[in-house]
C-alpha positions in Angstrom: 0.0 0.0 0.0 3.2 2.3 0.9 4.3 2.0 -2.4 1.4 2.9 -4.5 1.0 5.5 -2.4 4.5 7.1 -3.0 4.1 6.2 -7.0 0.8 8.7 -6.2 2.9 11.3 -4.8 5.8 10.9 -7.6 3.0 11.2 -10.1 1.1 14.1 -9.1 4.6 15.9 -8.1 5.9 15.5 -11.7 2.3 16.8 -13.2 2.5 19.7 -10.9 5.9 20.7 -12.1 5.4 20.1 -15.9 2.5 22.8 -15.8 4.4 25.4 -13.8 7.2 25.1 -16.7 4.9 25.1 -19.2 3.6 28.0 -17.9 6.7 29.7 -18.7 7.1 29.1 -22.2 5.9 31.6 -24.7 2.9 30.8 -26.8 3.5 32.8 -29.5 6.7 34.4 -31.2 7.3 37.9 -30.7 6.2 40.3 -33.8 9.4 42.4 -33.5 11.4 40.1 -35.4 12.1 40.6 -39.8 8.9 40.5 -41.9 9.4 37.6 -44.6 10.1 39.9 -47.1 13.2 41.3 -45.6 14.6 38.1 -44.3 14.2 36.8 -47.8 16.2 39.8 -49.0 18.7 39.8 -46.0 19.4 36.2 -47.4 19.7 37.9 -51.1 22.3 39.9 -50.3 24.2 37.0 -48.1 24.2 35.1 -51.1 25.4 38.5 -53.2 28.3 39.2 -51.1 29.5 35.3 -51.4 29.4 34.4 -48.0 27.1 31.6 -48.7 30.1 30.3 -50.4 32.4 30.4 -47.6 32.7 27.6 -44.7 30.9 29.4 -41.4 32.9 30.6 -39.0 31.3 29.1 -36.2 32.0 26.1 -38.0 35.5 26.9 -39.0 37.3 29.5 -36.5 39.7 30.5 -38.6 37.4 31.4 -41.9 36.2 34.5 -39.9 39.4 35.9 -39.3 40.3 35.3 -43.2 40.9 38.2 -45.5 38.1 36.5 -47.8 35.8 36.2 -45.4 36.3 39.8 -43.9 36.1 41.2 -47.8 32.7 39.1 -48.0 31.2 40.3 -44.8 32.1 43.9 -45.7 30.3 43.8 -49.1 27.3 41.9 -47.1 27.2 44.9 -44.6 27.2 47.7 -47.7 24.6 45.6 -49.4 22.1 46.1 -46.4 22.7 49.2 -46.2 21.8 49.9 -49.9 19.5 50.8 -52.2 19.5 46.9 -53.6 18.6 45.7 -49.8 14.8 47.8 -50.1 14.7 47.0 -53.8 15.0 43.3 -53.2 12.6 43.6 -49.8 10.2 45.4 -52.4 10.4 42.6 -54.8 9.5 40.2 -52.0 6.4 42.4 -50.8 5.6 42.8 -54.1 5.7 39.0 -55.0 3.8 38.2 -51.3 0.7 41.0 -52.0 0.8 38.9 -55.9 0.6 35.4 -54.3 -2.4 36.7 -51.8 -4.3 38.7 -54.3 -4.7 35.3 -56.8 -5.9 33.2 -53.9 
């Protein structure tokens, strides 16, 4: 009788704690993140400025202190800060508001 009545206990002590984590994970994801059309471009001018050609440098720690990759990574930088960066998120509004209006 001791026994079941600590496998109970066990089970109503694990339950309990469960819901007070869950109650501390976020339901939903927060809306101050990148709209899709800007990640899309921000991956555009990734891809522009070749570093999606280069091994990542969390991957390889000496590719980030390369002259390649600092060159690349410049030229990514200058690309977001440029005219192509809002021409490109324009595209990708453009082609989203397309998609939706022939639904």
């Amino acid at each position: 009788m001791r026994s079941v009545t600590r496998l109970f206990a066990a089970v109503v002590l694990t339950a309990s704690a469960a819901a007070a984590m869950a109650q501390d994970v976020p339901q939903a994801p927060s809306a101050a993140g990148k709209s899709r059309a800007e990640v899309l471009a921000d991956l555009e001018m990734f891809q522009r400025a070749g570093l999606g050609y280069l091994p990542a440098p969390t991957g390889y720690t000496d590719s980030e202190h390369s002259a390649e990759y600092r060159k690349a990574y410049a030229e990514y930088q200058r690309l977001l800060s440029s005219p192509a960066y809002a021409a490109a998120v324009a595209k990708y509004d453009g082609a989203a508001a397309a998609r939706l209006a022939a639904k």
